[in-house]
SEKEZA-491136 format. One record per atom (N, C-alpha, C): residue number from 1; x, y, z. Coordinates in Angstrom, 2 decimals. Each point is the difference from the previous one (the first is absolute). Layout:
N
REC   nufi      east     north        up
REC    NUM         X         Y         Z
...
This chain:
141
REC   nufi      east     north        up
REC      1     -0.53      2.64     18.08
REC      1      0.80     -0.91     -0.80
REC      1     -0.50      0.07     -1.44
REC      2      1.11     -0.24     -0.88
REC      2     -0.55      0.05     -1.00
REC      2     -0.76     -1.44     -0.54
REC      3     -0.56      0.75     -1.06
REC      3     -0.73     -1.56     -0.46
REC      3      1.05     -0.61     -1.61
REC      4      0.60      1.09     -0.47
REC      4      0.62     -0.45     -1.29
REC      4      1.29      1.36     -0.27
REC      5      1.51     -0.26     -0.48
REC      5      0.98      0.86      0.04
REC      5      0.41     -0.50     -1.30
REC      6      0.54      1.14     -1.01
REC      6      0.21      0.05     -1.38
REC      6      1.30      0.75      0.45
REC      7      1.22     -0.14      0.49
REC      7      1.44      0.52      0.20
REC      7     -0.63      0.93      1.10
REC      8      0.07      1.03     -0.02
REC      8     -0.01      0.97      1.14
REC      8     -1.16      0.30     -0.20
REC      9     -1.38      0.31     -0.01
REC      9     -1.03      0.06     -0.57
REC      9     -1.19     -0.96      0.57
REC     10     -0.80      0.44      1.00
REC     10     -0.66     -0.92      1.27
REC     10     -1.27      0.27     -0.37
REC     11     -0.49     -1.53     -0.22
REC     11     -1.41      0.56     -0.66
REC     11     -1.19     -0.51      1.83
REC     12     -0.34      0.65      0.34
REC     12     -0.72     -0.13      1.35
REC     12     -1.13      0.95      0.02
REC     13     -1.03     -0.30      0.88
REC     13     -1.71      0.39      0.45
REC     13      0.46      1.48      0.14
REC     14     -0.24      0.89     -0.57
REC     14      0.12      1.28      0.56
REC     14      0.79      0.94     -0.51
REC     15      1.26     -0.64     -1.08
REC     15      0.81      1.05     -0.69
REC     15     -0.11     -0.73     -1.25
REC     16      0.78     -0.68     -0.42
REC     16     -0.06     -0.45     -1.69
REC     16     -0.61     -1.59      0.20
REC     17     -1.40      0.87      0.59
REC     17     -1.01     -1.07     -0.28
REC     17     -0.52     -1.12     -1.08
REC     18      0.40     -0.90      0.39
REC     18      0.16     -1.32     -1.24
REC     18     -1.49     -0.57      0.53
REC     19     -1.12     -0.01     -1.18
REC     19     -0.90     -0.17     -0.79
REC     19      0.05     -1.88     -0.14
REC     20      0.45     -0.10     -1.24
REC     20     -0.14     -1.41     -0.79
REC     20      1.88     -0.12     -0.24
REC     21      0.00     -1.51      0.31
REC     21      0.95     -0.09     -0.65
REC     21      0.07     -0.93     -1.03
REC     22      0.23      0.07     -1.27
REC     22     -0.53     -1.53     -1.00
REC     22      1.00     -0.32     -0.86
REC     23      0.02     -1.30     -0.20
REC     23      0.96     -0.91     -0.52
REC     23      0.00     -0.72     -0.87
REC     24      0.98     -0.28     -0.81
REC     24     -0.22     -0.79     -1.66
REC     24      1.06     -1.00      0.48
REC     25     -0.56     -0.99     -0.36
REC     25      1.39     -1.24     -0.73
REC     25     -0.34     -0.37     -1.24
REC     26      0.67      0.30     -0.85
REC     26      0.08     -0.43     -1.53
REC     26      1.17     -1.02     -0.23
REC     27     -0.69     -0.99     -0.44
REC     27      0.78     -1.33     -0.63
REC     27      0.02     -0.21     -1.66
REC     28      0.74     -0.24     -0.77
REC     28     -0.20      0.53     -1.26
REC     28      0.14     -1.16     -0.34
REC     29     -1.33     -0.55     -1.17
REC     29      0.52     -1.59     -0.42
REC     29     -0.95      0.39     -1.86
REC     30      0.76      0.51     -0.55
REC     30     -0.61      0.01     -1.71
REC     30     -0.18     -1.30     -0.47
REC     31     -1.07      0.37     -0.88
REC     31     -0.25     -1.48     -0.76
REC     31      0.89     -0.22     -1.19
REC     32      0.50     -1.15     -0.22
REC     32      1.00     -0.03     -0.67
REC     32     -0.52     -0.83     -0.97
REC     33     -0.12      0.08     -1.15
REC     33     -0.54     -0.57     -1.65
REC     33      0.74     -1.44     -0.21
REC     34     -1.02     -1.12      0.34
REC     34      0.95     -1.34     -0.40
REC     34     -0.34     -0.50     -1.70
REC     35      0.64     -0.21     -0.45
REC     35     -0.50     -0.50     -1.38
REC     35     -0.79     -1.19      0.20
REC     36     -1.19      0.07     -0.58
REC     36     -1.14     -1.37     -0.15
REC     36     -0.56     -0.08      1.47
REC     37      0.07      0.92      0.61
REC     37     -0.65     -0.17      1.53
REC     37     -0.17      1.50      0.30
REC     38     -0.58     -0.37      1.21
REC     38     -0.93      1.05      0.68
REC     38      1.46      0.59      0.69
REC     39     -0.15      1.70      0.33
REC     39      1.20      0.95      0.33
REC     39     -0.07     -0.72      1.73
REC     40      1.41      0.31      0.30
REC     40      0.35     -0.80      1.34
REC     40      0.43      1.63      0.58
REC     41     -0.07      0.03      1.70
REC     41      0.63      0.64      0.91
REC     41      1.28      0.03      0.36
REC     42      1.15      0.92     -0.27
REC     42      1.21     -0.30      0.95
REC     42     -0.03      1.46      0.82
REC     43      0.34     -0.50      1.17
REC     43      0.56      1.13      0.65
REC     43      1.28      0.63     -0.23
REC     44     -0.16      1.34     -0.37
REC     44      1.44      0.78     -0.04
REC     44      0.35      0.89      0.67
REC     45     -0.55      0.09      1.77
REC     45      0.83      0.89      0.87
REC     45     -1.69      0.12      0.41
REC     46      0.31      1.58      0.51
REC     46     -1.09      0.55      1.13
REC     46      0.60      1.26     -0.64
REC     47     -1.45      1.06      0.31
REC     47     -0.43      1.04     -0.51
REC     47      0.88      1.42      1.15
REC     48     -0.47      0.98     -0.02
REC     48      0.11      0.77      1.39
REC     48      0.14     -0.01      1.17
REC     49     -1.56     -0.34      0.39
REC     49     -0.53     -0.29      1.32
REC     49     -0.07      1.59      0.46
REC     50     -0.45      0.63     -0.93
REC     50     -0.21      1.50      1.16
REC     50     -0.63      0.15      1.18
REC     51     -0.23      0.89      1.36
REC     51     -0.45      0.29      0.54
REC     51     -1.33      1.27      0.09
REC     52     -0.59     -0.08      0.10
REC     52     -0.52      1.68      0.29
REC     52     -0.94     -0.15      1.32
REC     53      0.58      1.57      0.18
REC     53     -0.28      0.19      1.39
REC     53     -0.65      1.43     -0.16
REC     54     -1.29     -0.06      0.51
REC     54     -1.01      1.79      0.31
REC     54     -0.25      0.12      1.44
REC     55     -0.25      1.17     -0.02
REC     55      0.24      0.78      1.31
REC     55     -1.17      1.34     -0.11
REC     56     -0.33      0.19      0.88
REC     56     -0.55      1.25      0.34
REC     56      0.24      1.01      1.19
REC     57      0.24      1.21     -0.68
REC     57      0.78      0.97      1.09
REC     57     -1.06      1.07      0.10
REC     58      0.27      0.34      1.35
REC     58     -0.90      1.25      0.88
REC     58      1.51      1.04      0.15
REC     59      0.85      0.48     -0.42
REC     59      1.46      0.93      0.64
REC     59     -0.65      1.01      0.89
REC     60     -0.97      0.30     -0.39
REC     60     -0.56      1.66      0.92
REC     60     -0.65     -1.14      1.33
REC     61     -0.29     -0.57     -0.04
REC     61     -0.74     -0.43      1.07
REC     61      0.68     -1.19      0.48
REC     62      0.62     -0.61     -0.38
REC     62      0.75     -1.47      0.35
REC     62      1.33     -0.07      0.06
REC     63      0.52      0.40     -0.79
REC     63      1.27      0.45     -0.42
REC     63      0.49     -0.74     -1.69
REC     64      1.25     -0.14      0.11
REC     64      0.19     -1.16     -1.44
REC     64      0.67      0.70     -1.49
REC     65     -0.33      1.09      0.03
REC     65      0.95      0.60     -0.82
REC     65      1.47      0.15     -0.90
REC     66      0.61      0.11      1.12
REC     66      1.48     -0.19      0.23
REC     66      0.65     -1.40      0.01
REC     67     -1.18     -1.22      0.23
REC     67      0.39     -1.26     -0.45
REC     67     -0.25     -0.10     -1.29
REC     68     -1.12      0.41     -0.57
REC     68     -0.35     -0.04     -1.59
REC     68      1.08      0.22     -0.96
REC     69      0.21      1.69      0.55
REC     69      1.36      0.18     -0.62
REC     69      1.17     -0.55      0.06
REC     70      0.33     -0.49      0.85
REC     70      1.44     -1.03      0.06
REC     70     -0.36     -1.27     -0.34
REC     71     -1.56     -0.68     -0.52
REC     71      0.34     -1.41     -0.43
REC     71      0.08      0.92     -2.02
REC     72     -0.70      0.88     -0.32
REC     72      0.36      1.11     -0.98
REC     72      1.49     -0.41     -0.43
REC     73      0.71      0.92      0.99
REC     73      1.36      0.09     -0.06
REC     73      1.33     -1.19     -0.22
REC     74     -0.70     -1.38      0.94
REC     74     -0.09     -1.41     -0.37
REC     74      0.41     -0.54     -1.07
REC     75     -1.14      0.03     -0.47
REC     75      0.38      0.51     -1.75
REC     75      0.10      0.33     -0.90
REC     76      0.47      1.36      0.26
REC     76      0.47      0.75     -1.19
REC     76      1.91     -0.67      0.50
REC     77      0.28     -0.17      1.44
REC     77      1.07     -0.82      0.01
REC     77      0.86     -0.88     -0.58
REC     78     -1.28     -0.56     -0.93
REC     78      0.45     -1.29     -0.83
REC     78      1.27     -1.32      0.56
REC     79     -0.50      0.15      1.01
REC     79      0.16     -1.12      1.05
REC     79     -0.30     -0.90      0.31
REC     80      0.19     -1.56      0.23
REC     80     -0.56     -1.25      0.29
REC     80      0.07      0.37      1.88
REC     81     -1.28     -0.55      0.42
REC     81     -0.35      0.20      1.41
REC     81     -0.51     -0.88      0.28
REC     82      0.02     -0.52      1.45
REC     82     -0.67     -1.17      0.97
REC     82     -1.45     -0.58      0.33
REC     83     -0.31     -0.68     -0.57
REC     83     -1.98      0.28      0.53
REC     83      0.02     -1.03      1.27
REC     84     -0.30      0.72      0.88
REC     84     -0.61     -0.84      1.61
REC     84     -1.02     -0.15     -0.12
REC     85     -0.53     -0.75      0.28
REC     85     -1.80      0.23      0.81
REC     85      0.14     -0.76      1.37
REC     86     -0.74      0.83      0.63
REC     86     -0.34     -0.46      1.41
REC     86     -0.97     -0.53      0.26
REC     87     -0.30     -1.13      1.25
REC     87     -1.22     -0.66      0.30
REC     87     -0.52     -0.14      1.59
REC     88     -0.88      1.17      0.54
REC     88      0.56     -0.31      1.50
REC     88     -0.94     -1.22      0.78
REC     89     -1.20     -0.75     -1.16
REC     89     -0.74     -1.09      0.34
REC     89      1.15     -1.27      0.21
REC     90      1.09      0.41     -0.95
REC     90      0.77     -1.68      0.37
REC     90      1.21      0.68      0.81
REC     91     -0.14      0.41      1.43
REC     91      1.20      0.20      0.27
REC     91      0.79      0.75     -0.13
REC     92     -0.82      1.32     -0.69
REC     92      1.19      1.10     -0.94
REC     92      1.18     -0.61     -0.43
REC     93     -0.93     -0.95     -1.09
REC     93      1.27     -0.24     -0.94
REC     93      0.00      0.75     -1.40
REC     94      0.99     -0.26     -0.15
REC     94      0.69      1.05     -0.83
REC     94      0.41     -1.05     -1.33
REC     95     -0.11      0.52     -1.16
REC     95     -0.07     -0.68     -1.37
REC     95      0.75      1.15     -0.74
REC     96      1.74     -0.36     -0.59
REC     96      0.61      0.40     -0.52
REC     96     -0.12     -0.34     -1.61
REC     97     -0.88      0.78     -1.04
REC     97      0.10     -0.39     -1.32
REC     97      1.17     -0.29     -0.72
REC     98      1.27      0.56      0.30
REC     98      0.98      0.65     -0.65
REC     98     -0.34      1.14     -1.05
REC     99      1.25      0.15     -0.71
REC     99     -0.01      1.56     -0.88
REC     99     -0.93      0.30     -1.06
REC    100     -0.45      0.81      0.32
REC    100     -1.06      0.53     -1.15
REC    100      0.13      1.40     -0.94
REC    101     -0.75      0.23     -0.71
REC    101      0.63      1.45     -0.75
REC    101     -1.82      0.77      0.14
REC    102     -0.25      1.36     -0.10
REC    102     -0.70      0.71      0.10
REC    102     -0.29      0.23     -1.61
REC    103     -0.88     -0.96     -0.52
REC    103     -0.28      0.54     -1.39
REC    103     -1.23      1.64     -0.46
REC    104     -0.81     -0.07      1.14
REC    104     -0.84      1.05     -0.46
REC    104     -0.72      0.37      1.23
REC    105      0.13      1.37      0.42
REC    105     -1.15      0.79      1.19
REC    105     -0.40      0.80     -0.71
REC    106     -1.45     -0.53      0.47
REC    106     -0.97      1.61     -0.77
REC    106     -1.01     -0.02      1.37
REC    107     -0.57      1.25     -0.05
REC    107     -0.72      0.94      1.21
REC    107     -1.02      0.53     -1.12
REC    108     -1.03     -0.02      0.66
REC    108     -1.58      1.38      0.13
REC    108     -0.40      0.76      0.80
REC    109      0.33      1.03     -0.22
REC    109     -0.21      1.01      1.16
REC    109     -0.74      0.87      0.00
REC    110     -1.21     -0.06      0.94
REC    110     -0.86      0.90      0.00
REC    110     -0.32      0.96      1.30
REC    111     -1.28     -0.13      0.14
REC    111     -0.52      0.85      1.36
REC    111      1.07      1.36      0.22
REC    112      0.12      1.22     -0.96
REC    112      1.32      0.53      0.14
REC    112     -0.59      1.12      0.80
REC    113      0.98      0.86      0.89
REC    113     -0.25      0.50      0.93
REC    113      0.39      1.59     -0.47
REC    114      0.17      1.13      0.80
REC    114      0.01      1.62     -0.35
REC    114      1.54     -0.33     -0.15
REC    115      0.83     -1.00      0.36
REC    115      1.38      0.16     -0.16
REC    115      0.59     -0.82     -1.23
REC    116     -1.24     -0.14     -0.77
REC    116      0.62     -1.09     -1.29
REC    116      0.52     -1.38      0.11
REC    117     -0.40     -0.63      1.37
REC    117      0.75     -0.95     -0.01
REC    117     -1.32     -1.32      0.53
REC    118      0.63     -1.12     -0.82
REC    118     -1.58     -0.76     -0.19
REC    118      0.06     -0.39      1.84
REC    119     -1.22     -0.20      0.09
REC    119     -0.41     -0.64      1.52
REC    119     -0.25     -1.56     -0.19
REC    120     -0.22     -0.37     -1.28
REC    120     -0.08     -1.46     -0.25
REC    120      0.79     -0.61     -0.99
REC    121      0.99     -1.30      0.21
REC    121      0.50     -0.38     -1.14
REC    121      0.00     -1.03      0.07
REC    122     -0.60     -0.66     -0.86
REC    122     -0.03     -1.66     -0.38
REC    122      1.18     -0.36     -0.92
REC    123      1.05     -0.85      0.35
REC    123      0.81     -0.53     -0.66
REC    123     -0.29     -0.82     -0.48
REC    124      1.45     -0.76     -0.91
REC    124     -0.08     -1.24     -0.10
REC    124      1.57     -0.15     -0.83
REC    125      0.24     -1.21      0.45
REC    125      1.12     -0.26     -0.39
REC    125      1.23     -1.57     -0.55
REC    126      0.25     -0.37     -0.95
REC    126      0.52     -1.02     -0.87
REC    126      1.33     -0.37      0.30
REC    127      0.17     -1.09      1.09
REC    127      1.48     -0.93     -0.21
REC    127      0.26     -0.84     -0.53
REC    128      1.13     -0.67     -0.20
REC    128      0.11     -1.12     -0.80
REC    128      1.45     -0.10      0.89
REC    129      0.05     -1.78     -0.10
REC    129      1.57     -0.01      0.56
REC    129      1.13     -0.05     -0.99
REC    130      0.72      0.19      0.65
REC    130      1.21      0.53     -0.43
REC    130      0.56     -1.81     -0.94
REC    131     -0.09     -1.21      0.79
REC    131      0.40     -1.40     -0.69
REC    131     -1.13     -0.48      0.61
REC    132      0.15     -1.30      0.44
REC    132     -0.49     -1.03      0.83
REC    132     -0.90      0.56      1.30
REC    133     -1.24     -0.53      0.25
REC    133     -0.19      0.97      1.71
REC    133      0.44     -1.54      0.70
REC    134      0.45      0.57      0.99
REC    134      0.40     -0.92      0.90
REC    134     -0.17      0.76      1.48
REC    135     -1.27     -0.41      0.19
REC    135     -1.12     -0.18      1.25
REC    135      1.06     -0.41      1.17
REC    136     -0.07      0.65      0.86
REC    136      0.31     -0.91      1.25
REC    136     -0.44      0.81      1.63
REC    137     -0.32     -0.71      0.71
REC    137     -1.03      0.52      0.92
REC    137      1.09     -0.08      1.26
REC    138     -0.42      0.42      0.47
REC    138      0.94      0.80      1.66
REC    138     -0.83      0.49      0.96
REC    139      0.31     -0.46      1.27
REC    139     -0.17      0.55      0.87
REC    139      0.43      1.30      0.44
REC    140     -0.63      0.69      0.68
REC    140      0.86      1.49      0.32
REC    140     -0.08      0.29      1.12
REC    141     -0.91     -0.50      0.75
REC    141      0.20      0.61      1.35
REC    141      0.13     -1.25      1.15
């Protein structure tokens, strides 16, 4: 099962092994200049809230490759996509973010082999939602 899905794109133990996943909430409140007094706070919205998510891949030995490349492909799509995460401590429940966009994947690839092709790649990778997240948790099985 997976542990977290970005549209078609399954991040799980063993292929597009998900690492960390880390989270911002930005609330935006500038100080605003009162005449003859000290600057006051207003809030004017909320920031991003990006995601990022790293991973570490074994392809020669684990597999994971071919997922790399299609969360890659993801977006270069320039597509808004679904973020799930799964939880199988509560029940395999299931937590629907809503739509998100793929702002940035980058990879390091090393350990390279007689066939040019790395044996290790550490990702990492930048969402942000698409509007509002609107969380909602489900049962699935």
């Amino acid at each position: 099962m997976p542990l977290l899905s970005l549209g078609k794109c399954k991040f799980e133990i063993g292929k597009l092994d998900l690492q960390a996943f880390d989270e911002e909430v930005e609330v935006k409140w500038p100080a605003i200049a009162r005449f003859g007094g000290r600057p006051a706070r207003q809030n004017t919205g909320f920031g991003e809230d990006p995601i990022h998510l790293s991973g570490l891949l074994y392809p020669e030995e684990i597999g994971g490759r071919a997922e790399y490349d299609k969360l890659k492909a993801t977006a270069r799509a320039r597509r808004p996509v679904t973020l799930v995460t799964w939880s199988t401590e509560l029940d395999n429940e299931a937590t629907i973010w809503g739509q998100f966009v793929i702002l940035r994947v980058s990879g390091g690839h090393t350990r390279f082999g007689p066939d040019g092709k790395s044996r290790k790649i550490a990702f990492d990778t930048e969402i942000a939602p698409l509007g509002d997240i609107v969380a909602v948790a489900e049962r699935w099985f």
